[in-house]
C-alpha positions as CSV (number, residue, x, y, z in Angstrom):
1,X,0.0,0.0,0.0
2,X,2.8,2.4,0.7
3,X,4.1,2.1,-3.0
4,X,0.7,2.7,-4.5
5,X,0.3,6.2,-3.0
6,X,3.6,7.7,-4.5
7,X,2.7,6.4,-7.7
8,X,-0.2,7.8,-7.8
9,X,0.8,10.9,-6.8
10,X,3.4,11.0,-9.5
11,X,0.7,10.4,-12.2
12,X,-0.8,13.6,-10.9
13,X,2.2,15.7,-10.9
14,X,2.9,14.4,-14.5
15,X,-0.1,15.5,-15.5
16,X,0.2,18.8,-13.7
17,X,3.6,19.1,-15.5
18,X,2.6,18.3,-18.9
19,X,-0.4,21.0,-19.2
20,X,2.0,23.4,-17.9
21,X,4.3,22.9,-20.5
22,X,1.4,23.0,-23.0
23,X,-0.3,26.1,-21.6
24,X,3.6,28.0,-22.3
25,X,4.0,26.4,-25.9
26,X,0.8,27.7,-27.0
27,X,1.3,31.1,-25.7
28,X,4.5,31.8,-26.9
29,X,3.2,30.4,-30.3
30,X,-0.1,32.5,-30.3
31,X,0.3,35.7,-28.5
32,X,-0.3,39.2,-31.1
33,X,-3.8,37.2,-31.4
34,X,-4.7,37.3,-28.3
35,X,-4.0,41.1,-28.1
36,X,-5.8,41.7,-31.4
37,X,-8.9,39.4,-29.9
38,X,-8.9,41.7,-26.8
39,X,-9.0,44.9,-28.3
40,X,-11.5,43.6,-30.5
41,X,-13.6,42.5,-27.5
42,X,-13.8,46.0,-25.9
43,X,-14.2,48.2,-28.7
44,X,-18.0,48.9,-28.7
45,X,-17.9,51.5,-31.3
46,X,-18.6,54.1,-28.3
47,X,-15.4,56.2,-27.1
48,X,-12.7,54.8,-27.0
49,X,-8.3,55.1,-25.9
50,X,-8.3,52.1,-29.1
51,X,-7.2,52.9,-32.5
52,X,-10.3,51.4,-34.8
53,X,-9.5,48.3,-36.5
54,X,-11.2,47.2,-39.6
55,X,-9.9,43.2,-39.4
56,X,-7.4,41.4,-37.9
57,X,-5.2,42.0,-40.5
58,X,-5.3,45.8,-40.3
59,X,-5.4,45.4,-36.8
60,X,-1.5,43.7,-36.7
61,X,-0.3,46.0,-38.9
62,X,-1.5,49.1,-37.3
63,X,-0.4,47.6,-33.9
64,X,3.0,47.1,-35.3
65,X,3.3,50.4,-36.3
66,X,2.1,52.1,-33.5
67,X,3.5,50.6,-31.2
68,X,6.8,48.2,-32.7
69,X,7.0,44.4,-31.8
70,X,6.4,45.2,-28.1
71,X,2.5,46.2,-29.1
72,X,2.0,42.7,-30.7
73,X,3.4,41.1,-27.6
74,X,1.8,43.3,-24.6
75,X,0.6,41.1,-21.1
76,X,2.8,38.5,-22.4
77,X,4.8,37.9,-18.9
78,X,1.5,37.4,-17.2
79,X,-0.4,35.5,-20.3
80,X,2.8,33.3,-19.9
81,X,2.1,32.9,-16.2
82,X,-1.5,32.6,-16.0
83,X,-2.0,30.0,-19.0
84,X,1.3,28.3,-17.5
85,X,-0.5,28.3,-14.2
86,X,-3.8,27.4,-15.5
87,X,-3.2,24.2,-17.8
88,X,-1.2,23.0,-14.8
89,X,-4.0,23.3,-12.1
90,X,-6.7,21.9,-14.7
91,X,-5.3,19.2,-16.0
92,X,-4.1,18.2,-12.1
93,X,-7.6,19.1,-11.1
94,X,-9.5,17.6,-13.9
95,X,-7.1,14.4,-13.2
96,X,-8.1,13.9,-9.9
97,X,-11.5,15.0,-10.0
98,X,-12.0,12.2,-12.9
99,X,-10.2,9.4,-10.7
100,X,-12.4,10.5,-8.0
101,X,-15.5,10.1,-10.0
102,X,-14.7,6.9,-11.1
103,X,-14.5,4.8,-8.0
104,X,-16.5,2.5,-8.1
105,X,-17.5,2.5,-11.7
106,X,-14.3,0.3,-12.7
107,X,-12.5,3.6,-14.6
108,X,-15.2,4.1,-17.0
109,X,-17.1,8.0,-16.8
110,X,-20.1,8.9,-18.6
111,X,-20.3,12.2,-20.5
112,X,-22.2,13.8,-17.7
113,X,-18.8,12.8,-15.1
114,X,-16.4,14.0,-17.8
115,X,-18.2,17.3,-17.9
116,X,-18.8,17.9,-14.2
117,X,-15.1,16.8,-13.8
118,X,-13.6,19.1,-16.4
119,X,-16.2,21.9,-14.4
120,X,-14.9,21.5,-11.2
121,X,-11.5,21.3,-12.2
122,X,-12.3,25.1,-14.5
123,X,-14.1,26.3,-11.3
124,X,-11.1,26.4,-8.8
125,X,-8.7,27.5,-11.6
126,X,-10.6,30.7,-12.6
127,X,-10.8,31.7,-8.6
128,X,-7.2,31.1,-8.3
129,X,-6.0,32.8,-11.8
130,X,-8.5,36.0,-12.0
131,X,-5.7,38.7,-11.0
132,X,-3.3,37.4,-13.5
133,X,-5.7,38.0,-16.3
134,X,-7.4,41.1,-15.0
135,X,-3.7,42.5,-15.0
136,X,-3.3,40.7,-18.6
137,X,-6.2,42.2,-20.4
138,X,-4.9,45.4,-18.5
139,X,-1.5,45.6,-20.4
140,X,-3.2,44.7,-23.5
141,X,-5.1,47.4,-23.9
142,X,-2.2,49.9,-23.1
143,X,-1.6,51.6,-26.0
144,X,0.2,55.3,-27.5
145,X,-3.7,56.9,-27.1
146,X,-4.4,55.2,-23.2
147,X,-4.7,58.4,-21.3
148,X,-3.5,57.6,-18.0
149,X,-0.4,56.2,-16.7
150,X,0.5,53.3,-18.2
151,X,1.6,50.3,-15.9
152,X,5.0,49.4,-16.2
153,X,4.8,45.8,-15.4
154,X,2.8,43.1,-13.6
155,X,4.3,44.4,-10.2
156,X,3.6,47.8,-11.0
157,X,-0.3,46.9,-12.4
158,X,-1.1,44.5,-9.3
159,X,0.5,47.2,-7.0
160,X,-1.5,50.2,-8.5
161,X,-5.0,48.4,-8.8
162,X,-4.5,47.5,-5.2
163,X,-3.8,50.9,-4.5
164,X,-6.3,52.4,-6.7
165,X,-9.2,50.4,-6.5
166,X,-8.5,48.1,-3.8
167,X,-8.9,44.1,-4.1
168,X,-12.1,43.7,-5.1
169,X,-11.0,45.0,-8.0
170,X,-8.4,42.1,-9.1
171,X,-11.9,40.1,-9.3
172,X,-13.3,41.9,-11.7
173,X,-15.3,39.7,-14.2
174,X,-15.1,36.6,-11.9
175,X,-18.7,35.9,-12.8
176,X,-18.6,35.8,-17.0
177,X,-15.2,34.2,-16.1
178,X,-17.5,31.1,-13.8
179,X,-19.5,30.8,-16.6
180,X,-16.5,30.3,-18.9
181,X,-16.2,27.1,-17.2
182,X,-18.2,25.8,-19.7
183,X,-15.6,26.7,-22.1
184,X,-13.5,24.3,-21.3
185,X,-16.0,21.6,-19.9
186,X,-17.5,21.9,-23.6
187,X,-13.7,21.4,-25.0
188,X,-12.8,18.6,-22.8
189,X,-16.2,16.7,-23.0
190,X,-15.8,17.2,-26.9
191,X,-12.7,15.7,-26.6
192,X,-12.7,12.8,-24.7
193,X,-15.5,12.1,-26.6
194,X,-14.2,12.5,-29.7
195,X,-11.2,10.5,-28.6
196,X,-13.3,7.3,-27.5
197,X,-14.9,7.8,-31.4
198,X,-11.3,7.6,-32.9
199,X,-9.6,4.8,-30.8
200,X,-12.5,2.5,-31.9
201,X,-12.4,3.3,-35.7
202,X,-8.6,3.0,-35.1
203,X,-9.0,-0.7,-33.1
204,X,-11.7,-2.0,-35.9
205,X,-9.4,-1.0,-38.5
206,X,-6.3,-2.8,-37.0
207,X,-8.3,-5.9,-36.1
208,X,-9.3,-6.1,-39.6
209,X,-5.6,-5.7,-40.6
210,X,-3.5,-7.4,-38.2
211,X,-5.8,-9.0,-36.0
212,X,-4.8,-7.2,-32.8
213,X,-7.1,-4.5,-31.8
214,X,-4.3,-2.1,-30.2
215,X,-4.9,1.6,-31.6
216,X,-2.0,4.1,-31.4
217,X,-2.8,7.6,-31.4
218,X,-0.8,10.0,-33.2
219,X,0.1,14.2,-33.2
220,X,-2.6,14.3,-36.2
221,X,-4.9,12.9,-34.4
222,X,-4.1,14.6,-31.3
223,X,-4.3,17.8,-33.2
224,X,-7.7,17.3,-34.9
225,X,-9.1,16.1,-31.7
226,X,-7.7,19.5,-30.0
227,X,-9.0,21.7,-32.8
228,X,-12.3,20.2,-33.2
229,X,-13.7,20.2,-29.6
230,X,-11.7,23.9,-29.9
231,X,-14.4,25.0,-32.3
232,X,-17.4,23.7,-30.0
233,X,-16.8,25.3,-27.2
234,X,-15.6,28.5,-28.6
235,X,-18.6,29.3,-30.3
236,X,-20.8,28.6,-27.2
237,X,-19.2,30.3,-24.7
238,X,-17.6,33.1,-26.5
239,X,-20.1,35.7,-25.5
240,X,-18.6,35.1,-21.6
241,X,-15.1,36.0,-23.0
242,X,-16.5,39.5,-24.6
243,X,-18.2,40.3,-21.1
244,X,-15.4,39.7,-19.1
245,X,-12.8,41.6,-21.0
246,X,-15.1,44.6,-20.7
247,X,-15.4,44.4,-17.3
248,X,-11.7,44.0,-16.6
249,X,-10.7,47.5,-18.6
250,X,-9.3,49.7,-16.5
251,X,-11.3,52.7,-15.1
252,X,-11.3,56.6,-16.5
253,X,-8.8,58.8,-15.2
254,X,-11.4,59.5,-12.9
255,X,-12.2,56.1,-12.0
256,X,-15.3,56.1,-13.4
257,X,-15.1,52.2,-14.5
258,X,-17.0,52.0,-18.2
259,X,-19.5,48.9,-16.7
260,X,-20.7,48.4,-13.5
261,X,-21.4,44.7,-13.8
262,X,-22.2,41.8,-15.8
263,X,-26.1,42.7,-16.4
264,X,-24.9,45.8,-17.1
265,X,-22.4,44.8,-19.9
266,X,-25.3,42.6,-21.0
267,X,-27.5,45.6,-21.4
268,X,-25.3,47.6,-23.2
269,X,-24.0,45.5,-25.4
270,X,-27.7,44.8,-26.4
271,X,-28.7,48.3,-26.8
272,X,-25.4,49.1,-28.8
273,X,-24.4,46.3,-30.7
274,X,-26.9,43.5,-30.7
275,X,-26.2,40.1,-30.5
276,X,-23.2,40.9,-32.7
277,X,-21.4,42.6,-30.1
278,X,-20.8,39.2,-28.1
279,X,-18.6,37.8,-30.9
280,X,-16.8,40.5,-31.8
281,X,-13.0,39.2,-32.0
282,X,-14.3,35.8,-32.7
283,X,-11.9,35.5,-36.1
284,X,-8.4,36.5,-34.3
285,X,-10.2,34.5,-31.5
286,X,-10.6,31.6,-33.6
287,X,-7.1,31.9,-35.8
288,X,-5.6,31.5,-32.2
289,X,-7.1,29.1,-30.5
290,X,-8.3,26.1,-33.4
291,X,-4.1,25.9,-33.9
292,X,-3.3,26.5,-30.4
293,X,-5.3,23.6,-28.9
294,X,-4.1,21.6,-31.5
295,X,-0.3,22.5,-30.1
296,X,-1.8,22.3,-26.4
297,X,-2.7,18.6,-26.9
298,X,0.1,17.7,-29.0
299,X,2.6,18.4,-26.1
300,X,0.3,17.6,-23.8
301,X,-0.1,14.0,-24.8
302,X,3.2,13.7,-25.8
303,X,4.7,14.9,-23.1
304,X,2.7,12.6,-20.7
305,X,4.1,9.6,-23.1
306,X,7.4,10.6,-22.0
307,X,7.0,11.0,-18.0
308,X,5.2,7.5,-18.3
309,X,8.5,6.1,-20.3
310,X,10.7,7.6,-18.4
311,X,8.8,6.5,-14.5
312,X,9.1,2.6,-15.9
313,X,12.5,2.2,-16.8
């Protein structure tokens, strides 16, 4: 019995490890998209410290221009941190919440346990990573037009909202970010899913051949499995992402913050924009994240192939 715990424990960590090291692969891969998607989210066509972009296109060029390489690449210490941070907790979470689940039901969970397992595991990680990307979308939106003083770092944000606001405020848009729990619950459902579909085709098809029924995933499958339960939850739960970006901006030189609340960003997004208005940023949205799940899963898998190797010999 004492040899059992360990082991266990080690699965976790290597599972902890490899979303970790999936989360930094696809940020450093997909990062002037994320700004782009951002200051695509909060422009409302009302006024505004953002230069107006007509696509995403324009909208990288005029960034570059504006404001050099560094523009492109804005919030990138504390997107780095944060999606580091985040992939490690949920996959650990998600991990343990689905071996928990499955006592009892000899390792086999219905699509109702993978979902509430993936939204326990997005649950805790939003409460524990909400500063990070309140001070993210913060130095995002920094730009040659913001008209107040410009943070200088994630110290420097963290220090001044504190200051200026006081903590209340590094949990601003904790509710549209809750309900972006579905997000990844969609994705992970979708994917497990998906992946049950594939290994079957991929069993009947080598029984057929060979006789054995062993299927071997590979980093094209792994990557179509990623970007295809990508595209699910993105277009269900996008409207979330707009919300909470508009509630994280920072506040007028006054303080004056441009939405109270969520109902209130609801409102006036309505009134403004339509239904429109919750997808807007949806294409640099979508150009980042199809691709960058498809990375996210590659590693991930691939690096939990190798901790496994490497904890047998």
């Amino acid at each position: 019995m004492a040899a059992s715990q360990p082991q266990s424990d080690r699965w976790q960590w290597e599972n902890a490890t490899a979303g970790a090291l999936a989360g930094f692969a696809t940020v450093a891969a997909m990062h002037p998209l994320d700004v782009v998607r951002t200051r695509f989210q909060v422009n409302d066509g009302r006024v505004s410290n953002l230069p107006t972009y007509k696509n995403t296109v324009h909208a990288v060029f005029t960034i570059t221009r504006l404001e050099g390489l560094r523009g492109l690449y804005a919030g990138f210490s504390p997107a780095v941190i944060g999606s580091t941070i985040s992939w490690g907790l949920y996959f650990f979470f998600y991990d343990r919440a689905k071996q928990r689940y499955s006592r009892n039901r000899e390792g086999k969970l219905s699509p109702g346990l993978h979902l509430a397992s993936a939204g326990e595991a997005g649950g805790l990680v939003c409460l524990c990573t909400n500063p990070i990307w309140l001070v993210k979308t913060r130095l995002q939106l920094q730009n040659p037009l913001h008209q107040t003083r410009p943070y200088s770092g994630i110290y420097d944000a963290l220090r001044t909202i504190m200051r200026e606001e006081g903590w209340r405020a590094l949990y601003k848009g904790i509710v549209p970010g809750l309900f972006l729990v579905s997000h990844g619950a969609i994705q992970f459902t979708a994917y497990e899913e998906l992946r049950k579909v594939i290994v079957d085709f991929k069993s009947r098809k080598s029984t057929e051949k060979s006789g054995s029924s062993d299927a071997v995933l590979n980093s094209i499958d792994y990557a179509a499995l990623g970007a295809s339960s990508k595209i699910a939850a993105i277009l269900l739960s996008y409207p979330f992402q707009v919300m909470r970006s508009r509630l994280q901006q920072r506040p007028s030189s006054e303080g004056i913050p441009k939405y109270v609340d969520t109902w209130h960003v609801v409102k006036e997004t309505v009134r403004f924009e339509g239904v429109r208005g919750f997808y807007k940023g949806i294409t640099p949205n979508l150009l980042k994240n199809v691709p960058a799940a498809s990375i996210t899963f590659i590693v991930y898998e691939n690096v939990l192939k190798l901790l496994k190797l490497a904890r047998t010999d």
